[in-house]
FIPAFI-797491 format. One record per residue (C-alpha): residue number from 1; residue in three letters; x, y, z. Coordinates in nm, 3 decimals, always signed. Layout:
R    n  res        x        y        z
R  NUM  ALA        X        Y        Z
...
END
This chain:
R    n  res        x        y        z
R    1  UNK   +6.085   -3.756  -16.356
R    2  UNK   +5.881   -4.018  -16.523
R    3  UNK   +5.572   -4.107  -16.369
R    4  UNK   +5.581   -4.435  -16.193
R    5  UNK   +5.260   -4.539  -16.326
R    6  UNK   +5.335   -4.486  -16.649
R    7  UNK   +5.625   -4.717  -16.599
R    8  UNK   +5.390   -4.979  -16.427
R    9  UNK   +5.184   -4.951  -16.743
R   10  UNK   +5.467   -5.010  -16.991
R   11  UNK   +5.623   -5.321  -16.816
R   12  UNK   +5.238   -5.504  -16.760
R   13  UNK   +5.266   -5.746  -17.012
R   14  UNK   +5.573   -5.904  -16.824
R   15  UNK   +5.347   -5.894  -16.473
R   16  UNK   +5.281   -6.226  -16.315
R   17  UNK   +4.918   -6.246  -16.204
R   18  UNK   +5.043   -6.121  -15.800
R   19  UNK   +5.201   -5.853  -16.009
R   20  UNK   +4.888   -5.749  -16.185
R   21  UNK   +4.667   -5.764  -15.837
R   22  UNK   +4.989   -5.510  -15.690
R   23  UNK   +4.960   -5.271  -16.028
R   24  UNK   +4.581   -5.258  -15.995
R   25  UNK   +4.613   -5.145  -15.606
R   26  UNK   +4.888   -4.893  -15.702
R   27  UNK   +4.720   -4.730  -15.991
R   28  UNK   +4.333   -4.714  -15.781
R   29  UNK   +4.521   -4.587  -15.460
R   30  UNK   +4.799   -4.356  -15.503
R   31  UNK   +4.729   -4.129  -15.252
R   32  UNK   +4.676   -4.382  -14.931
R   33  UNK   +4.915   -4.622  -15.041
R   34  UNK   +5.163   -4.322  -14.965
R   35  UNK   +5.054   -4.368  -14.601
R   36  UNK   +5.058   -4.705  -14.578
R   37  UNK   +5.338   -4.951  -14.461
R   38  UNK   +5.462   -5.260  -14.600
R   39  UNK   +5.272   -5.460  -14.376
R   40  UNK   +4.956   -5.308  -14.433
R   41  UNK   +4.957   -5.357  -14.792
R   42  UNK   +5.030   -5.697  -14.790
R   43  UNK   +4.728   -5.762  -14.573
R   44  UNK   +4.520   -5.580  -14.755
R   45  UNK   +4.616   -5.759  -15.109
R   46  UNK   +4.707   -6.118  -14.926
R   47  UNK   +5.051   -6.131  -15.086
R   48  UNK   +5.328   -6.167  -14.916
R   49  UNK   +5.566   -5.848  -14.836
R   50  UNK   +5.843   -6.015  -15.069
R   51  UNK   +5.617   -6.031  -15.332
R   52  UNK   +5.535   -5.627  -15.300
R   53  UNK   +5.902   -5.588  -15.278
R   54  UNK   +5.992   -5.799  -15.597
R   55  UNK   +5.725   -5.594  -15.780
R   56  UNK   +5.906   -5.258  -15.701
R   57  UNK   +6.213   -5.412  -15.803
R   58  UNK   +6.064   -5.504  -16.172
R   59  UNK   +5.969   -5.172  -16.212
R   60  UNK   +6.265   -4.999  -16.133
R   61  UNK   +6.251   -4.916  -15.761
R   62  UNK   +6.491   -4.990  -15.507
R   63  UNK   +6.194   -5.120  -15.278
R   64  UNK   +5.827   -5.022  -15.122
R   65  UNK   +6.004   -4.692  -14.962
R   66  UNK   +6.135   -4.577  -15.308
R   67  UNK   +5.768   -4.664  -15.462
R   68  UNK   +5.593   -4.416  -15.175
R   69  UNK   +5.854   -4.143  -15.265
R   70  UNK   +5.770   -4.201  -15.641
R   71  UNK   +5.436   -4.216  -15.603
R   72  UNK   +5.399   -3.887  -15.384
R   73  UNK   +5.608   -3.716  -15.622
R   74  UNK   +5.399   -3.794  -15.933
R   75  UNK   +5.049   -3.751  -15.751
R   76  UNK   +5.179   -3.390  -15.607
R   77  UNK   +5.126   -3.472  -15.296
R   78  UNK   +5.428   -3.304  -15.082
R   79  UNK   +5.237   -3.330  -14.804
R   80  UNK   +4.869   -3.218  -14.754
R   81  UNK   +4.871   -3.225  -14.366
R   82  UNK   +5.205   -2.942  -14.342
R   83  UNK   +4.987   -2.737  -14.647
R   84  UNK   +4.655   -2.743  -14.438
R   85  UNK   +4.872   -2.579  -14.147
R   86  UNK   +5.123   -2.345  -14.351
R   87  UNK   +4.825   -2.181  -14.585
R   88  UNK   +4.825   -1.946  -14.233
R   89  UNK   +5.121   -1.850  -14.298
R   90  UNK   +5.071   -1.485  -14.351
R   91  UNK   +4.840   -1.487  -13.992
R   92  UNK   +5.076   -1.579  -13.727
R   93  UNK   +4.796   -1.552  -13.487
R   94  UNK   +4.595   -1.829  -13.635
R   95  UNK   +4.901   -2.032  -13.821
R   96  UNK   +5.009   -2.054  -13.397
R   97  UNK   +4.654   -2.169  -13.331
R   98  UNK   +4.632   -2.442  -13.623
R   99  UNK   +5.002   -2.599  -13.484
R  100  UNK   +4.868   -2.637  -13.128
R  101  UNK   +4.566   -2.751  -13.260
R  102  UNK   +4.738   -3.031  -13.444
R  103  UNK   +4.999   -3.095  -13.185
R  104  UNK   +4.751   -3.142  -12.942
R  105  UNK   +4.557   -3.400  -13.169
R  106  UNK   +4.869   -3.619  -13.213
R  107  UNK   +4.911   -3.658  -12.869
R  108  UNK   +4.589   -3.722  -12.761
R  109  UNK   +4.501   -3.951  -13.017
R  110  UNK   +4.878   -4.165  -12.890
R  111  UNK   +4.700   -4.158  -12.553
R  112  UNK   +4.390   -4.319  -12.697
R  113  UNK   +4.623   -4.627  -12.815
R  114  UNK   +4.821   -4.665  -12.539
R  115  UNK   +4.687   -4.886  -12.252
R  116  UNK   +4.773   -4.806  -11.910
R  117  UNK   +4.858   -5.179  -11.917
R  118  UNK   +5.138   -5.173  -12.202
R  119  UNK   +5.310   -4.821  -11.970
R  120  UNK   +5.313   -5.020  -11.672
R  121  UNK   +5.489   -5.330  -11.812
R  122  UNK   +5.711   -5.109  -12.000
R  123  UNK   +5.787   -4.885  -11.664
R  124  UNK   +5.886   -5.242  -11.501
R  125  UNK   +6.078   -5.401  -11.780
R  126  UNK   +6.323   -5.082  -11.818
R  127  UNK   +6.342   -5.144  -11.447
R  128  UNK   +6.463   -5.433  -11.414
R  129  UNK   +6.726   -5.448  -11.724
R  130  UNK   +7.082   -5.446  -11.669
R  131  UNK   +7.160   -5.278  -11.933
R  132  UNK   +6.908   -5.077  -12.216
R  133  UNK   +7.058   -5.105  -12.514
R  134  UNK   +6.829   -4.811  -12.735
R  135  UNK   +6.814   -4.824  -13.123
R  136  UNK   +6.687   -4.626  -13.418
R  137  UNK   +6.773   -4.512  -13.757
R  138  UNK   +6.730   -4.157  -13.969
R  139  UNK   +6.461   -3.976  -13.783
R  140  UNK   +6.372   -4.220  -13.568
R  141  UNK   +6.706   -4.203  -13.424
R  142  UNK   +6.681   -3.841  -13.297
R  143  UNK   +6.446   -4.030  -13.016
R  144  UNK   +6.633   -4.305  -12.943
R  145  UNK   +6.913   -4.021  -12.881
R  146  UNK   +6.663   -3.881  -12.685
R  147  UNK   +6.599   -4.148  -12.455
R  148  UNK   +6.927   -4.257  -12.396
R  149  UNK   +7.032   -3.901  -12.260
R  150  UNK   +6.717   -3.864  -12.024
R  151  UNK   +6.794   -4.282  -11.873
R  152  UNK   +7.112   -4.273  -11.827
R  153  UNK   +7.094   -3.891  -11.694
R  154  UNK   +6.880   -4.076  -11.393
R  155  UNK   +7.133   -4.328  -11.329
R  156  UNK   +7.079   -4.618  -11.552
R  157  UNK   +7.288   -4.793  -11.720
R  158  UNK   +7.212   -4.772  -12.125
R  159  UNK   +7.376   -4.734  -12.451
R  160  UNK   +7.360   -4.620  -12.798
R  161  UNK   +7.525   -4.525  -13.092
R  162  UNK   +7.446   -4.345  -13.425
R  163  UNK   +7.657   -4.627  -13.624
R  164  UNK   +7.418   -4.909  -13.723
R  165  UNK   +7.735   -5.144  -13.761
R  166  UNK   +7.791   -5.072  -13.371
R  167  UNK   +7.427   -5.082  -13.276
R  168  UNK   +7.420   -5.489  -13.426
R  169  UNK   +7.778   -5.563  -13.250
R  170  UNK   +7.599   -5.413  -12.926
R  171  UNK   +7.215   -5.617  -13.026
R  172  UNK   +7.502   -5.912  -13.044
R  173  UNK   +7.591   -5.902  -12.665
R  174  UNK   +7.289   -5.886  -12.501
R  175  UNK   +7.142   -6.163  -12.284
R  176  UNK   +6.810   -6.202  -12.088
R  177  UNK   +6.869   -5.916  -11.845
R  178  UNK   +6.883   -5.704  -12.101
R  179  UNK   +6.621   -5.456  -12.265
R  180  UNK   +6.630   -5.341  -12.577
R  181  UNK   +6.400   -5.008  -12.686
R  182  UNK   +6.362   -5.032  -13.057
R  183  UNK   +6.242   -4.719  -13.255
R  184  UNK   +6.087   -4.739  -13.605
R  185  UNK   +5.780   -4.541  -13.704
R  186  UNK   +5.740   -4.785  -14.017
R  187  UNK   +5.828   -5.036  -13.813
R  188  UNK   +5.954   -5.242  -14.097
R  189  UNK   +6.336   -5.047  -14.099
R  190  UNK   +6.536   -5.377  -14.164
R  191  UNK   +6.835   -5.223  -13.915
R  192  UNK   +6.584   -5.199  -13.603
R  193  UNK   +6.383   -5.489  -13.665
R  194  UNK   +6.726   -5.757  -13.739
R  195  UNK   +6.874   -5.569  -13.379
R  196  UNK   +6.507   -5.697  -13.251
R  197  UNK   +6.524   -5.998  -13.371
R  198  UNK   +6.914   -6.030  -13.245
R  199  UNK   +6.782   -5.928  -12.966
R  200  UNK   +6.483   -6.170  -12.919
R  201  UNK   +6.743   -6.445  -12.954
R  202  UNK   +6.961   -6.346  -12.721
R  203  UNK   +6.662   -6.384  -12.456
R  204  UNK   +6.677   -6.008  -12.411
R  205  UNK   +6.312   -5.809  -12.409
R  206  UNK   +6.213   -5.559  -12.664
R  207  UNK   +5.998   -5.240  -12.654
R  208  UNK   +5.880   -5.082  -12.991
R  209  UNK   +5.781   -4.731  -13.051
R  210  UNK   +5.598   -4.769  -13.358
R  211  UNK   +5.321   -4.593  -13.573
R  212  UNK   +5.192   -4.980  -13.727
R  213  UNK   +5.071   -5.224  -13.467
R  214  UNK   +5.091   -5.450  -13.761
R  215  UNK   +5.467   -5.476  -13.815
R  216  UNK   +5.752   -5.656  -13.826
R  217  UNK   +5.935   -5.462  -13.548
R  218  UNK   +5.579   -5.500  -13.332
R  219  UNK   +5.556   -5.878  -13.425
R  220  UNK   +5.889   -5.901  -13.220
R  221  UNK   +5.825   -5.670  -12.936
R  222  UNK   +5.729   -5.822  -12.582
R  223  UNK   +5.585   -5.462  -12.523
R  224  UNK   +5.441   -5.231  -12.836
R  225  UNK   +5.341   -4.851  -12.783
R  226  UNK   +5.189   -4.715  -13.093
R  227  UNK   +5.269   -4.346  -13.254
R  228  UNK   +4.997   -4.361  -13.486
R  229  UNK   +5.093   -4.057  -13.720
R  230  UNK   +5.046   -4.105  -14.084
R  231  UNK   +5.356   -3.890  -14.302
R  232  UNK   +5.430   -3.875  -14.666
R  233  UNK   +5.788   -3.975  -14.784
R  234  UNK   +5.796   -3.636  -14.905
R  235  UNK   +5.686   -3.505  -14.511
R  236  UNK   +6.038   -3.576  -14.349
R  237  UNK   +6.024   -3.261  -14.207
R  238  UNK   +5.741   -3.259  -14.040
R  239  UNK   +5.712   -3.309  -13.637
R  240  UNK   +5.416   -3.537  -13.605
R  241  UNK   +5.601   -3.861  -13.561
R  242  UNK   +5.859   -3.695  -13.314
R  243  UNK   +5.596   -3.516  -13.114
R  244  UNK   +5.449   -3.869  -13.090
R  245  UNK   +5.752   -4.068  -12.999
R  246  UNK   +5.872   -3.791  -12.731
R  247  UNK   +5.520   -3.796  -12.538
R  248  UNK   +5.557   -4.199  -12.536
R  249  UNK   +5.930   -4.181  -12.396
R  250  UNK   +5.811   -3.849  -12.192
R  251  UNK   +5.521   -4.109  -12.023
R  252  UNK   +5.811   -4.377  -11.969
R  253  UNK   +6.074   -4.120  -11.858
R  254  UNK   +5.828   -3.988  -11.548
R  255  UNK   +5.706   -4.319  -11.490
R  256  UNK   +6.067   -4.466  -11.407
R  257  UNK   +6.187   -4.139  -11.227
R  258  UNK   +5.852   -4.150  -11.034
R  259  UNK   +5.999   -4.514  -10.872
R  260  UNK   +6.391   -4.420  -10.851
R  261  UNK   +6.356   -4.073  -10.726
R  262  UNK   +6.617   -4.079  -10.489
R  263  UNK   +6.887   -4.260  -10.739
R  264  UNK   +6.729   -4.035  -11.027
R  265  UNK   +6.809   -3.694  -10.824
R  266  UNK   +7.109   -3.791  -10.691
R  267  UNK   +7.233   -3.913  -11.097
R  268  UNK   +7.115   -3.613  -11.174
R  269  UNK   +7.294   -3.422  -10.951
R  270  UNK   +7.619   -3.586  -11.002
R  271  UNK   +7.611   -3.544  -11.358
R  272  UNK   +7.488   -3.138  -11.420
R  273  UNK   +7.822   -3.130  -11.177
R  274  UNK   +8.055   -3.309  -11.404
R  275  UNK   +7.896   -3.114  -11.637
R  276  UNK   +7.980   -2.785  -11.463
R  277  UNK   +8.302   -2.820  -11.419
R  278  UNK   +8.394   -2.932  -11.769
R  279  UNK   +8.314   -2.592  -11.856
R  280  UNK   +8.517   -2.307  -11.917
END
């Protein structure tokens, strides 16, 4: 594969001067621009995200996602927080050790960003909806899955779906006693944050599980609980994000049960009896 920089280096004469400030940023800061969201670079160069996008389209790239992958790939970096873990991997002892250690970090430092203030009003808005419509897309989506099985498992009324098509026709129908629970660790997936926006619209309220409390997907959000793992493009397989998004929804999920737990036991009930009986 051709190095991206090398390809940012080739096309420079035909750079406009926001095109030269972007090229200079890319070529100085490989490494934590593969970390960083859309968002954050365009506050940290004061150009606007389309202009970051039309830049990665000049060079070749579909848009900023494709330029992280690129960049990642050229720089070597597969992902330096899995290596720092795996190089135990002939000690299973201490490799053990080094995964609690770090799974224990990510939640803890999620704790330190969540205010008890943000849980509450979150507790009370999924309360109150009529209907929780939860989204997410890729990864993210394996949470919103997630949630949707432990809510409606304790009686309440939600939905989701794995089709982004269906999850906008859904965003469509809301109305202001609705919730919707976004999830985007970027924050900037353009599925989750137009359903947001949809959603916004429609007078419905929005929670975002996000990793960027600079975002478009937080911008929207009535109520924003941050995941603040950093992963590579290349890190897809890692856990951090998920282990950061399930102790959020975990915190939510005991929180509501803690106020419903008559209706929760008794949904609970019900269904593990369906369940039962479905089976051979």
């Amino acid at each position: 594969m051709r190095s991206i920089i090398a390809k940012i280096e080739t096309l420079s004469d035909s750079f406009t001067k926001t095109d030269r400030r972007i090229a200079s940023y890319v070529r100085k800061n490989q490494k934590q621009l593969v970390y960083m969201s859309l968002t954050e670079l365009s506050d940290v160069l004061k150009v606007s995200e389309g202009s970051i996008i039309r830049f990665c389209k000049k060079v070749g790239l579909a848009g900023f996602y494709e330029l992280k992958i690129s960049l990642a790939v050229s720089s070597g970096d597969s992902s330096e927080q899995l290596d720092s873990v795996a190089e135990f991997h002939q000690d299973v002892s201490r490799m053990r050790e080094a995964v609690a250690n770090r799974n224990h970090q990510i939640i803890r430092d999620t704790d330190d960003l969540i205010p008890d203030s943000a849980v509450e009003a979150s507790i009370s808005l999924i309360l109150e909806a009529d209907t929780i419509l939860i989204v997410g897309v890729g990864g993210s989506g394996i949470t919103a899955h997630e949630a949707f099985h432990r809510f409606m498992r304790i009686g309440l009324k939600c939905q989701f779906s794995t089709d982004s098509h269906l999850q906008t026709m859904l965003a469509s129908g809301m109305t202001k006693r609705d919730l919707l629970i976004a999830v985007s660790q970027s924050g900037s997936t353009v599925e989750v944050v137009k359903m947001a926006q949809m959603a916004t619209k429609k007078g419905a309220r929005v929670i975002a599980l996000t990793g960027y409390a600079r975002s478009p997907l937080a911008s929207t959000a009535d109520q924003v609980l941050i995941t603040p793992t950093r992963e590579s493009p290349l890190e897809n397989v890692a856990t951090r994000s998920k282990i950061a998004q399930l102790h959020v929804l975990d915190i939510l999920f005991v929180g509501v049960y803690g106020r419903i737990p008559a209706m929760a036991k008794e949904s609970i009930k019900r269904t593990s009896e369906a369940i039962s009986q479905s089976q051979w």
